[in-house]
C-alpha positions in Angstrom: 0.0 0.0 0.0 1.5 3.2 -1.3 0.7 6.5 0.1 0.3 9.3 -2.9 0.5 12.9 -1.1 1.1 15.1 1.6 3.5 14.1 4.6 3.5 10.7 4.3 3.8 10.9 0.1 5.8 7.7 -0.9 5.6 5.7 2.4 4.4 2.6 1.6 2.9 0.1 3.7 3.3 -4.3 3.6 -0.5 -5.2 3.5 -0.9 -9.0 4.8 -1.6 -11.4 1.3 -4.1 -13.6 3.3 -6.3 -10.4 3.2 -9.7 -10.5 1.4 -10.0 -7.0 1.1 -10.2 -5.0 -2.7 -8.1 -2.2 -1.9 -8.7 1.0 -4.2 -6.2 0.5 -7.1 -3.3 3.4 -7.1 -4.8 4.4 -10.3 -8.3 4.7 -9.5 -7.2 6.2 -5.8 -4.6 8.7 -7.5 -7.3 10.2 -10.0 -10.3 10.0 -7.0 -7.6 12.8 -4.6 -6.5 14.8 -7.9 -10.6 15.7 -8.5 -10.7 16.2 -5.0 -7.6 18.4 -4.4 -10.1 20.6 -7.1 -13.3 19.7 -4.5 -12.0 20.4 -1.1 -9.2 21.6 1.5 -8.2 18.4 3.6 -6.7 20.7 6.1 -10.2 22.0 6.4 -11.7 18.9 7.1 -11.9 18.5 10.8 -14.1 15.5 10.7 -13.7 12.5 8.1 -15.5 9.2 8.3 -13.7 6.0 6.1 -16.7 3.5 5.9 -16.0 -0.3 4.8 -12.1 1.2 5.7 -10.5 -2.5 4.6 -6.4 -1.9 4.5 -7.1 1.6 5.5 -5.4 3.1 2.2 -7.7 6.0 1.8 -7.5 6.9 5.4 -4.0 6.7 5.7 -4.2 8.9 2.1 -6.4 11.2 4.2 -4.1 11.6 7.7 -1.3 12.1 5.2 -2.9 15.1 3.6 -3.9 16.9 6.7 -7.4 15.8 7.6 -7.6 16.6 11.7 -9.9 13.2 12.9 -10.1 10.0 10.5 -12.5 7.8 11.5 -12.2 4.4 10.5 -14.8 1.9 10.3 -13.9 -1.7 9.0 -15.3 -5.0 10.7 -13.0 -7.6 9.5 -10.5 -8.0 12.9 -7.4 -8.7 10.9 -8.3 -5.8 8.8 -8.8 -3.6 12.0 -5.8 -4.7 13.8 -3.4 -3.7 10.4 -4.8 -0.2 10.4 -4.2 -0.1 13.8 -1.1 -0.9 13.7 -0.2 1.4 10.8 -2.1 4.3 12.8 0.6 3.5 16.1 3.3 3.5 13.5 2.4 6.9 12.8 1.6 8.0 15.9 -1.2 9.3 14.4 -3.3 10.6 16.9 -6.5 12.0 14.9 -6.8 8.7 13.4 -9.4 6.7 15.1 -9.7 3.1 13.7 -12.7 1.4 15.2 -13.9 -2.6 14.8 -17.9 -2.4 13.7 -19.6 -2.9 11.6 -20.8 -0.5 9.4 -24.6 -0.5 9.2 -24.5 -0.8 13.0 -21.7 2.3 13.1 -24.3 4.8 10.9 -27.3 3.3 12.9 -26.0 4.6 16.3 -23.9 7.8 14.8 -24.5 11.2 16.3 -21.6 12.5 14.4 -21.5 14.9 11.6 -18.7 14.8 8.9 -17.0 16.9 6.2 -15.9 13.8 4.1 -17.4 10.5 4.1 -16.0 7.9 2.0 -17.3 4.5 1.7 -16.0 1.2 -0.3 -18.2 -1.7 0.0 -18.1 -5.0 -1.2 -19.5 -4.5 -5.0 -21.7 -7.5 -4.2 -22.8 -6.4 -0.9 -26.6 -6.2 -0.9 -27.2 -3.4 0.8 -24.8 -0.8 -1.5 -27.2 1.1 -2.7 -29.2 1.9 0.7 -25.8 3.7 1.6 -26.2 6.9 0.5 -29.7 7.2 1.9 -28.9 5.8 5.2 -26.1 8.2 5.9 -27.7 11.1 4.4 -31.1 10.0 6.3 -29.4 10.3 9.5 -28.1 13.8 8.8 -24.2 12.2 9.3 -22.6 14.6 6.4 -21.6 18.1 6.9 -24.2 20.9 5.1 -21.4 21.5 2.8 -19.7 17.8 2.6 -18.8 15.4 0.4 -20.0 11.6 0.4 -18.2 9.8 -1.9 -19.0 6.0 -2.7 -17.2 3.6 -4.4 -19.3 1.1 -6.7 -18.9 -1.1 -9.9 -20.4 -0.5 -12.8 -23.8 -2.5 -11.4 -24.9 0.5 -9.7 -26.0 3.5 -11.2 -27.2 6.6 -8.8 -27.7 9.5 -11.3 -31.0 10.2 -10.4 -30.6 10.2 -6.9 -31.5 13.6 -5.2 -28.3 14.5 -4.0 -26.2 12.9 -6.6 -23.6 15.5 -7.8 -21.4 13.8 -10.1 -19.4 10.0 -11.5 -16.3 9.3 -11.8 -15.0 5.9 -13.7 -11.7 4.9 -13.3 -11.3 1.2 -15.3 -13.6 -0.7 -13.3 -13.7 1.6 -10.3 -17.0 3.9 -10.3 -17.1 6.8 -7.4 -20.4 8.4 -7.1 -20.5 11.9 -5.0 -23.1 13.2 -3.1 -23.9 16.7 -1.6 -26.0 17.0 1.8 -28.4 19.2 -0.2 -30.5 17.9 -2.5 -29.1 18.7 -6.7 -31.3 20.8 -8.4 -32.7 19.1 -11.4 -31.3 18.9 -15.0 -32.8 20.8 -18.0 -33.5 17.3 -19.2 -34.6 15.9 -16.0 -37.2 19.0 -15.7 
């Protein structure tokens, strides 16, 4: 696992081979941080939630380029224990690594955040409840940015709060605003 930007740029990271995990590829990841470099200011966001977190790669991405708190969620215990491990190595303090799982996490949050991220399974069956569930619950930031990573199965363009795709190969990110999008001049 290779870190892209900011103060960790280059580090990289030995991820265990008997993990299961599909870790964003380098590409897809690389491409996903230059449109956001355009999108946000990490250094601005004080509160960032990784959902379905696996090796951690996009949190560790996200410590490296200043986000203040990193919250990540990931309920597989070797998976857990690795980004533990890597957040100790860091002495990363703002990065908060938590064993759940993830239905049960946005269930009981109270928390609001500036970035969420989340990178099911593609074949989990409950993908494309995500963005109402966390939006439902009032979990991003007025202004924030959920961002979810899908295969090319899913298709959320005419969700209300849908801003924009990105494809990357196989790798499909969908972005959401709090608000809902106003409506096309085709949709209308």
């Amino acid at each position: 696992m290779r870190v892209i930007s900011g103060k960790y740029k280059r580090r990289t990271f030995e991820v265990p081979r008997t993990f299961k995990a599909r870790p964003t590829t380098d590409f897809a990841k690389e491409n996903l941080f230059n449109v956001l470099n355009n999108l946000i200011d990490f250094e601005e966001c004080h509160n960032v939630l990784d959902l379905f977190a696996g090796t951690g790669s996009i949190s560790l991405e996200l410590v490296s380029r200043g986000c203040a708190r990193v919250v990540s969620v990931e309920r597989e215990p070797s998976h857990h224990t690795f980004i533990y491990k890597v957040k100790e190595q860091l002495k990363e303090e703002g990065w908060l690594p938590l064993r759940a799982d993830v239905f049960r996490y946005i269930e009981k949050c109270h928390d609001t955040f500036d970035l969420i991220f989340a990178d099911p399974p593609y074949a989990l069956s409950r993908l494309s409840e995500l963005p109402d569930l966390i939006l439902e619950k009032g979990m991003l930031a007025p202004d924030g940015l959920l961002i979810l990573e899908h295969g090319k199965d899913n298709n959320f363009a005419h969700h209300p709060h849908f801003i924009q795709e990105r494809i990357y190969g196989s790798v499909h990110f969908s972005f959401f605003g709090a608000q809902e999008q106003e409506a096309s001049a085709e949709e209308a």
